[in-house]
C-alpha positions in Angstrom: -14.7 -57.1 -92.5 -12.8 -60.5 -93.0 -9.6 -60.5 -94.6 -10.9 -63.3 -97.1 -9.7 -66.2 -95.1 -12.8 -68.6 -94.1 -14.2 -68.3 -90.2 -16.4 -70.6 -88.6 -19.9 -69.3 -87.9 -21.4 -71.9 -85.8 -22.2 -70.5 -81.9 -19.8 -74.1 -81.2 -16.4 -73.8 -81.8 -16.2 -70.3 -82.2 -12.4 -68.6 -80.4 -11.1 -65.3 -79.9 -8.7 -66.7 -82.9 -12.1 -66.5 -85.2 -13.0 -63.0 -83.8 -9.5 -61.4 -84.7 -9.5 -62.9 -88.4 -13.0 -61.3 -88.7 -12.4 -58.0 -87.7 -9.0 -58.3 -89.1 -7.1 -57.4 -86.2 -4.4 -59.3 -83.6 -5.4 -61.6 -81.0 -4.0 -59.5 -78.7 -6.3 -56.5 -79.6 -9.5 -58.4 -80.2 -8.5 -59.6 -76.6 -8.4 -56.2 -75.1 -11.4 -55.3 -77.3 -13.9 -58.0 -76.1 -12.8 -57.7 -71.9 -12.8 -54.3 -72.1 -9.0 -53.7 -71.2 -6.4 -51.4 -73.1 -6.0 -48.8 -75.0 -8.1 -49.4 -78.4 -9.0 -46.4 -80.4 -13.1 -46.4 -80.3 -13.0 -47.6 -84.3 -11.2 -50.5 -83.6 -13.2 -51.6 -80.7 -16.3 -51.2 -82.1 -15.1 -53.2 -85.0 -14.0 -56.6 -82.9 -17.4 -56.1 -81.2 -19.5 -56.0 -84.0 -17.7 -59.2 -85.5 -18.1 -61.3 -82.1 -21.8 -59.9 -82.6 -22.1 -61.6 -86.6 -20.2 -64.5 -85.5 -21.8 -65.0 -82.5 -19.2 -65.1 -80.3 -19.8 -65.5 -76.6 -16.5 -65.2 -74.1 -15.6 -67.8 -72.4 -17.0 -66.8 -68.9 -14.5 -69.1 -67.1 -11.3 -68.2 -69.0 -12.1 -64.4 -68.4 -12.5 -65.2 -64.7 -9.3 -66.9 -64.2 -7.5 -63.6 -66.9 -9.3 -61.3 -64.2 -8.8 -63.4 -60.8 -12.4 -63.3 -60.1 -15.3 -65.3 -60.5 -17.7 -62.6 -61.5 -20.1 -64.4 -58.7 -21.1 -63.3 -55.6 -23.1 -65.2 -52.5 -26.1 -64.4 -50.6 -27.5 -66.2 -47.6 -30.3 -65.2 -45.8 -33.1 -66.6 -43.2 -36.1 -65.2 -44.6 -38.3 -68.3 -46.0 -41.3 -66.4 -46.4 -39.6 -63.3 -48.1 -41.3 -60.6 -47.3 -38.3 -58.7 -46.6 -35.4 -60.4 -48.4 -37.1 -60.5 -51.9 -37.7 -56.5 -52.7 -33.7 -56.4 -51.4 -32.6 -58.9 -53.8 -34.9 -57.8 -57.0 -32.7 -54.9 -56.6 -29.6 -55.7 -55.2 -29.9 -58.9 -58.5 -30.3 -55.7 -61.0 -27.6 -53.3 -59.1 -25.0 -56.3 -60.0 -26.2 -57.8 -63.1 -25.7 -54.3 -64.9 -21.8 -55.0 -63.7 -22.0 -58.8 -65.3 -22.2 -60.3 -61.5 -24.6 -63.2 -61.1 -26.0 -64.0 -57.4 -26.3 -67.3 -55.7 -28.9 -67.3 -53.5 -28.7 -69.3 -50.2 -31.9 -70.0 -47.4 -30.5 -71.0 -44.4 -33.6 -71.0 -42.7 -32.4 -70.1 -38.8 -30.3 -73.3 -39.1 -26.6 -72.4 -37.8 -25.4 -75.8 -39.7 -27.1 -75.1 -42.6 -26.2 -71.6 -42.7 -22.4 -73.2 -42.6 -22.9 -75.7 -45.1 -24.3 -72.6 -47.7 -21.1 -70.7 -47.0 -18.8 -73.6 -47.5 -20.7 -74.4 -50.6 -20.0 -70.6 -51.4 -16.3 -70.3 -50.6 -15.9 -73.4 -53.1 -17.4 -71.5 -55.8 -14.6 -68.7 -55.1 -17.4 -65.9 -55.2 -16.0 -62.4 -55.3 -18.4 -61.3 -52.1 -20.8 -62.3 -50.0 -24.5 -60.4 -49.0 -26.3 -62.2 -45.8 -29.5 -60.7 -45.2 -32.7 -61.5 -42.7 -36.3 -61.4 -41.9 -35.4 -58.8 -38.9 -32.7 -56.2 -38.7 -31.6 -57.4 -35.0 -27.5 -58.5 -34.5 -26.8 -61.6 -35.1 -22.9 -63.6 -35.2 -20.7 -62.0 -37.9 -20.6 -64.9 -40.7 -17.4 -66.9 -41.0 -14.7 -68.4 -41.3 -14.3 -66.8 -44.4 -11.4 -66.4 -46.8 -9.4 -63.2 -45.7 -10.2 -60.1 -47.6 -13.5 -61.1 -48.9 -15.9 -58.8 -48.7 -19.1 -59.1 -47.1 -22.4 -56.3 -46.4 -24.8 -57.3 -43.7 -28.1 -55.8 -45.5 -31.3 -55.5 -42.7 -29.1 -58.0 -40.5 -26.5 -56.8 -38.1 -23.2 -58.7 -37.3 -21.8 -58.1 -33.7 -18.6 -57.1 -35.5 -17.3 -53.6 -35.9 -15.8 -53.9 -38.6 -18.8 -55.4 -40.7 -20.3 -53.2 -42.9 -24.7 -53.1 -42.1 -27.1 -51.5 -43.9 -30.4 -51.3 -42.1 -33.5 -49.1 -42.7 -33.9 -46.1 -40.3 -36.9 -47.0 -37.6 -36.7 -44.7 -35.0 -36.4 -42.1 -37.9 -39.6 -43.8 -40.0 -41.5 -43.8 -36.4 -40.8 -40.3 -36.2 -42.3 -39.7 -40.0 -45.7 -41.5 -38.3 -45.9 -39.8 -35.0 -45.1 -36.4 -36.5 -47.9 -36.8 -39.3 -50.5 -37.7 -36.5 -49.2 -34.7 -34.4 -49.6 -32.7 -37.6 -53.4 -33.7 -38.3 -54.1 -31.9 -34.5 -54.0 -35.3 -32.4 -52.8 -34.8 -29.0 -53.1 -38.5 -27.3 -51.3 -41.1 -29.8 -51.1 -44.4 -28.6 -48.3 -46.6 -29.6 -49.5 -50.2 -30.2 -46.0 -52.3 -30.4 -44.3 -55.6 -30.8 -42.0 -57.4 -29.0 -39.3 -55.1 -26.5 -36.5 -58.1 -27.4 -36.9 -56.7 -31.3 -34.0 -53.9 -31.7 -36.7 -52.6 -33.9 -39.4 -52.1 -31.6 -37.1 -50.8 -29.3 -36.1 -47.9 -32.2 -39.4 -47.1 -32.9 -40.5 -46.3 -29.2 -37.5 -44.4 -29.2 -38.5 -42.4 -32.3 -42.5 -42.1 -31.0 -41.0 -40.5 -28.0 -38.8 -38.2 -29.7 -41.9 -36.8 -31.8 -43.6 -36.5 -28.3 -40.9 -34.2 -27.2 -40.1 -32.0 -29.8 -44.2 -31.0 -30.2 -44.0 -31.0 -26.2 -46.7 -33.5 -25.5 -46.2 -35.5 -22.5 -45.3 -39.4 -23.1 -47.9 -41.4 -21.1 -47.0 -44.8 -20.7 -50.3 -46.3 -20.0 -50.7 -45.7 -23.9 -47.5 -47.5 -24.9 -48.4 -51.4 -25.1 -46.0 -54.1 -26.2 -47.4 -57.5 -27.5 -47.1 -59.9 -30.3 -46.6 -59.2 -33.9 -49.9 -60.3 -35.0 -53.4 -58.8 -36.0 -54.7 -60.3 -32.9 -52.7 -58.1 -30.5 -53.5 -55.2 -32.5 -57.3 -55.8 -31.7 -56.5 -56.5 -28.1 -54.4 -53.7 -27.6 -57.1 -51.2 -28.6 -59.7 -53.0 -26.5 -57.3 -52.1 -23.7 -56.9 -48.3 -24.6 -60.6 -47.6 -25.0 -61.6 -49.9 -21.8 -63.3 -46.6 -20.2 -60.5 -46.3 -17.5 -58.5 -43.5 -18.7 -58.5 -40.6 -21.3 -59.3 -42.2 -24.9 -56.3 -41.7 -27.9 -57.0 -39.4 -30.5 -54.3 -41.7 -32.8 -52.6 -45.0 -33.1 -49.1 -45.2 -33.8 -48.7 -49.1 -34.7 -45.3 -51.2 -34.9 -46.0 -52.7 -38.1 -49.0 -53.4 -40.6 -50.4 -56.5 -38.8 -51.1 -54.4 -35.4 -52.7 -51.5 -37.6 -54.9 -53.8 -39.2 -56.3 -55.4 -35.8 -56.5 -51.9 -34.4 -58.2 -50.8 -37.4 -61.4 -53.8 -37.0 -62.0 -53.7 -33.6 -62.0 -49.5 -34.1 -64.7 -50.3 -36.3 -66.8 -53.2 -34.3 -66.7 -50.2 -31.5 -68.6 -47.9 -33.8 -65.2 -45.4 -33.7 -64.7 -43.1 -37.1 -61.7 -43.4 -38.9 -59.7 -41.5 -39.0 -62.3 -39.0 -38.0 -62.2 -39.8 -34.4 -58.7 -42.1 -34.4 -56.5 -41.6 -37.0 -53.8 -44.5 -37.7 -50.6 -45.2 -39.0 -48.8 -48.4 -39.7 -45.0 -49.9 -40.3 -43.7 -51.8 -43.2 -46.2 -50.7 -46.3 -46.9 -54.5 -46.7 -50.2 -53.7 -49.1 -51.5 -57.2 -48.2 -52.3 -55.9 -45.3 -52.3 -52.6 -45.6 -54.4 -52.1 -48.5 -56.8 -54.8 -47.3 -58.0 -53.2 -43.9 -61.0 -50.7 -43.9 -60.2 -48.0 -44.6 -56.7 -48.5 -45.8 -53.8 -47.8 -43.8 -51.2 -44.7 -43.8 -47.8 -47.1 -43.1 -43.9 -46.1 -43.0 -42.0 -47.5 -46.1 -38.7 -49.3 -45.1 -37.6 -48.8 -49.2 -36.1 -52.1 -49.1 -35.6 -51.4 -52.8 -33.6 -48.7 -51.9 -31.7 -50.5 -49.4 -30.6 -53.5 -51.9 -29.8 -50.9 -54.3 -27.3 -49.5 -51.7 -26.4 -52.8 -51.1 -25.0 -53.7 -54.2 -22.9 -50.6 -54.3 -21.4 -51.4 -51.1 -20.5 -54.3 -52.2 -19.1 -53.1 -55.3 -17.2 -50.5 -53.4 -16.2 -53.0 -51.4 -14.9 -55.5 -54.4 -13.4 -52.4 -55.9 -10.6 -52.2 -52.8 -12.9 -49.3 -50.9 -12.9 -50.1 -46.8 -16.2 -49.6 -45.3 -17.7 -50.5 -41.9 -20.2 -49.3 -39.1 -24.1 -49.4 -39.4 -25.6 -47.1 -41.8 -29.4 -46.5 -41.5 -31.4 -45.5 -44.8 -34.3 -43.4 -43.9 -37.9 -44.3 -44.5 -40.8 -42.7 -46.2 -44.5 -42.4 -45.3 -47.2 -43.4 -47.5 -50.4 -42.1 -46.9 -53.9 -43.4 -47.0 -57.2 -42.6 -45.4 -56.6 -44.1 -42.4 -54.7 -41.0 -41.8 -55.8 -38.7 -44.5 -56.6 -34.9 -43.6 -59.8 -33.9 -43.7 -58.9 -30.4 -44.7 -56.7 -31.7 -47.5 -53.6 -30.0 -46.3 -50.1 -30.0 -47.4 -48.1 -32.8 -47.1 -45.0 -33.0 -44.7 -41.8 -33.7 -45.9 -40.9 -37.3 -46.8 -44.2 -38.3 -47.3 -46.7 -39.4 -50.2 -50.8 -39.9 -50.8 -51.8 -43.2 -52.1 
């Protein structure tokens, strides 16, 4: 492979100069060879590549930044400390770019306008070819700026109050109708919808969904058995203590906001002696398996596929880095995973976009 003159093996030291002598080609070609660029014929590519690989020869990650006007970097901020949202997005959204050579820098903010600030400056110092902000809710928040013109930027389950901003949120009213539609298919006529918060965009999609799957199976919406309350496990057991208070017609099934709720609902079902899901069948939101796994029996939830949606993330932004103009909110549907909260007892088939566990 070398043209007999000597070439330094070391990792230190090593140029594109030492490359070129090895494979015995030009500068200029083992260039185009190592950053991709050109015309090569296969051969001769192959061969540059397989002498930087004896030698040892890593690029110069800075040089081939400034040679391509980016910085092969991009930024992320988000508010979700606890992760239970943010983390499956970035796992995937990490792998979506690192198979393009992009590393992530990842920002908490925390809820903390200045500090959320201070990240992005940071960030625009660091000349990072885009920017991902994501949340631990999916409600609209102030689009993210300034920021240098042109850069792009995808909201991923956050919302900017900006038309132009590209969001990518999962599909709630869409993954409440998956839950409501299941319990309508297992023969339950009276489904209850235990909820969070009405300020939550969410919560306010997922009613709209439960009713929807109401309508098209033409049961009647009663509103005594929609109940809005805290996101915890403690509402969820209040909230059923409510519905089976002997004043009015008992649920057949529980439609619940999000795992938390279902697990509540679930233990005070079974301190009242009520069969599940013989005579209350149950389904939660999120597929959290801390909880749902843990309650008793386990709990039929809608999956958010926040892998999915930092998969389609990172191809936003790549679009978006590649001179493609995208905008408006884009909702990626949901799945239902079920367990025996919900499970048939005749063992029927399936609906569509669902799954046993």
């Amino acid at each position: 492979m070398s043209d007999g003159r000597p070439v330094r093996t070391g990792r230190r030291g090593l140029t594109i100069n030492d490359v070129a002598r090895a494979a015995a080609v030009s500068i200029g070609t083992a260039s185009k060879a190592l950053n991709g660029t050109g015309h090569l014929r296969t051969e001769t590519r192959e061969k540059v590549l397989a002498a930087a690989r004896e030698l040892g020869y890593r690029p110069n990650d800075l040089a081939q930044s400034l040679h391509r006007a980016r910085s092969m970097t991009v930024g992320l901020i988000t508010n979700d400390s606890f992760g239970r949202f943010s983390f499956p997005i970035v796992e995937a959204l990490e792998q979506k770019l690192a198979d393009q050579g992009i590393a992530v820098f990842m920002c908490n903010a925390t809820d903390d306008p200045a500090r959320e600030r201070q990240h992005l400056e940071q960030l625009m110092r660091k000349r990072i070819d885009g920017l991902i902000v994501t949340a631990r809710r999916a409600d609209k928040r102030p689009a993210l700026g300034p920021l240098v013109p042109g850069l792009p930027i995808v909201y991923v389950y956050s919302q900017a109050d900006d038309d132009s901003a590209l969001c990518l949120v999962p599909d709630d009213e869409g993954g409440a109708r998956l839950a409501v539609e299941h319990l309508i298919g297992l023969g339950r006529k009276r489904i209850a919808h235990i909820a969070g918060p009405e300020r939550f965009d969410a919560v306010r999609l997922r009613a709209a969904g439960y009713r929807a799957a109401l309508a098209a199976a033409n049961l009647p919406h009663d509103p005594a058995l929609s109940l809005n309350g805290p996101w915890s496990e403690a509402w969820g057991r209040e909230a059923v203590t409510t519905l089976f208070d002997g004043t009015r017609p008992r649920p057949d099934a529980i439609f619940c906001d999000n795992d938390q709720l279902g697990r509540g609902a679930i233990e005070q079902l079974r301190e009242r002696g009520i069969s599940i899901p013989g005579e209350v069948a149950l389904v939660g939101f999120d597929n959290w398996d801390v909880m749902a796994l843990a309650a008793r029996p386990p709990l039929s939830s809608v999956d958010m596929n926040l892998s999915a949606l930092g998969h389609a993330a990172g191809e936003a932004l790549l679009a978006l880095m590649a001179g493609e103009e995208r905008r408006g909110i884009r909702r990626l549907p949901c799945s239902l995973v079920i367990r025996q909260s919900s499970q048939d007892p005749e063992g029927g088939a399936l609906p569509p976009g669902t799954e046993p566990k």
